[in-house]
N, C-alpha and C positions, 0 to 999 in steps of 0.2 A: 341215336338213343344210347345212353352211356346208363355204368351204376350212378351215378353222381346224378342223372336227371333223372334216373326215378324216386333216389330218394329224394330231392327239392319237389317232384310232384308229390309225394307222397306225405311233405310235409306240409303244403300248400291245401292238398287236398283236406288235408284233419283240420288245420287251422280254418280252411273255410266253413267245415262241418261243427263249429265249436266244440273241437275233440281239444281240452288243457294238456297231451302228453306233447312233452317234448321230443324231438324227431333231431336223431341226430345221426351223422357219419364218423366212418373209422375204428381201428382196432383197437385205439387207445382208451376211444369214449367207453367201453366195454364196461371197465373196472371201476371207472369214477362215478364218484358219488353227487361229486356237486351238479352234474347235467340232468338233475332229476325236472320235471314239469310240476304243475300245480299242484299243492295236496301230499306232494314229497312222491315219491316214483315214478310212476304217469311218466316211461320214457319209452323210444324207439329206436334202438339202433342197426342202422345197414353197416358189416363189417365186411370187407370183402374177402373172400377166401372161405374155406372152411376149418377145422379145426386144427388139422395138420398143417394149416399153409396153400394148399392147392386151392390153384384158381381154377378150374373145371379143362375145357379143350376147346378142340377145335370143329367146326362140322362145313360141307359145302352150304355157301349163300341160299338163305330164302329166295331171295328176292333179287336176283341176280342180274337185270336188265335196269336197273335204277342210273341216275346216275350225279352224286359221284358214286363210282364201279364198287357193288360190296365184294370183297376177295374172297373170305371164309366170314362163317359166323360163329365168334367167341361165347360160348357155351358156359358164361362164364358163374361161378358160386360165391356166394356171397351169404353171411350169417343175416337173422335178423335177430333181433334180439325184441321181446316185449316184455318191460314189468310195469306191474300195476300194485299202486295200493288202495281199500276203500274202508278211508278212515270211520262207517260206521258201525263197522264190525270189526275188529281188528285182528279176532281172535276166530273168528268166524271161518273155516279153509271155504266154503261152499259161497259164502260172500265174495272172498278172494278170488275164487277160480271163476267166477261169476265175471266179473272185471276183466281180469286178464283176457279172455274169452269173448269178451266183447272189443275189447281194442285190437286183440288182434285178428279179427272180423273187418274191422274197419281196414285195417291195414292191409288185408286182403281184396279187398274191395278197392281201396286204392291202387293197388300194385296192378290189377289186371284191371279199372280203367285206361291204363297208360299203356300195356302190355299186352294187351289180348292175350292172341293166342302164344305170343311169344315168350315161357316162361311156365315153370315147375316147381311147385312143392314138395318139400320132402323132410321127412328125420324131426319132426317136431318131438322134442322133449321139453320135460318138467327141470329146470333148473335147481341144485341145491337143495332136495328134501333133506331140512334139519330140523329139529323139535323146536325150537324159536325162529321165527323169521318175517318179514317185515314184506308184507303183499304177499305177491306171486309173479313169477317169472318163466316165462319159455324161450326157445327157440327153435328157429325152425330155417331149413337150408332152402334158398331161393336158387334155380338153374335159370339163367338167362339168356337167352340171344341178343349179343353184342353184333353189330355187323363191323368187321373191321374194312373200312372201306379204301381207292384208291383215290390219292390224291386228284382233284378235280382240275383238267385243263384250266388253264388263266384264260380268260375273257377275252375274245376279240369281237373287232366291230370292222366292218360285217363278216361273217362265218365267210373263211377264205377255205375258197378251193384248191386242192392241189394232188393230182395224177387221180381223177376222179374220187376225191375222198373229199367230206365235208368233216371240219371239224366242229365237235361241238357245244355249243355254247353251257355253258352249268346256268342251271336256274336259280333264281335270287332267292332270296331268303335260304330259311331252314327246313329243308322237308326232313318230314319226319319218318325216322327208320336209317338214315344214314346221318 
C-alpha cells in the first residue's frame, strides 16, 4: 500500500460515488488553477510531505510475518488539500463551508475504506481567510503507515531444500499491505 494507491482509491471511490471533484496528486497540483473539477473548484489533492517538507518517520512493522518481509513501517505525511465551490450561493460562507464539509467527509470515508486502522488525522485548517474568495478550502495532514517491505525471494519450482531450511515461495498476485 503506497500514498499513490490511496489516492487512485480515493479517486476511484468519489468517481464511483458520483462525487464531480477532481482528485488529484502532487505538490505542484497545490497552486494550479486549471485542475479544478466540475462547477469550477470541486478539487482533491494528496501532496506528500507536510509544510516544511518532512515526510513523517520511521516506526517497527505492524505486520511483521507477512511476506514479502515488511522492515519498518514508513509513518509517512502527506497534505490533503479540499476546495469546494457551490455556485448557488456564492456569497453565502455557511453555503460554502457546507460543501467543503461534505467532500471532505467523503474523502474521509474514502481514506479509511482503504486504510482502516492504519492512518491519522490531524492539523485540519481553514485555508486563506480573505474578504473575497471563491468557495472554501482546507487542509488537513494525513499520518500513514507505509510498510517498507523486503525484496521478495524469486520463484522456484519446487521449494528446494537446503541444510534443513525450505525457501519460500512469494505468493502471486498483490496482497495487500505490502
Amino acid at each position: 500500500m503506497s500514498l499513490t494507491a490511496l489516492y487512485r482509491h480515493v479517486r476511484d471511490h468519489l468517481q464511483a460515488a458520483g462525487v464531480t471533484a477532481n482528485v488529484v496528486f502532487g505538490n505542484r497540483e497545490v497552486a494550479k488553477q486549471i485542475n479544478q473539477g466540475a462547477g469550477r473548484a470541486n478539487r482533491v489533492v494528496f501532496a506528500p510531505g507536510d509544510d516544511g517538507g518532512a515526510l513523517g518517520g520511521y516506526g517497527p512493522p505492524a505486520k511483521p510475518g507477512r511476506n514479502p518481509r515488511p522492515l519498518w513501517d514508513w509513518l509517512l505525511v502527506a497534505r490533503v488539500y479540499v476546495w469546494t465551490f457551490d455556485a448557488s450561493a456564492p456569497q453565502d460562507e455557511a453555503v460554502q463551508w457546507d460543501a467543503v464539509v461534505e467532500l471532505h467527509d467523503r474523502v474521509v470515508e474514502a481514506i479509511h475504506s482503504f486504510t482502516a486502522g492504519f492512518y491519522r488525522l490531524s492539523a485540519p485548517r481553514r485555508l486563506g481567510p480573505v474578504e473575497k474568495r471563491f468557495g472554501e478550502e482546507l487542509v488537513f495532514l494525513l499520518e500513514y503507515a507505509q510498510p517498507v517491505c523486503a525484496l521478495p525471494r524469486p520463484r522456484r519450482e519446487p521449494p528446494i531444500a537446503a541444510q534443513g531450511q525450505t525457501f519460500l515461495i512469494t505468493p502471486t498476485g498483490e496482497e495487500q499491505g505490502c
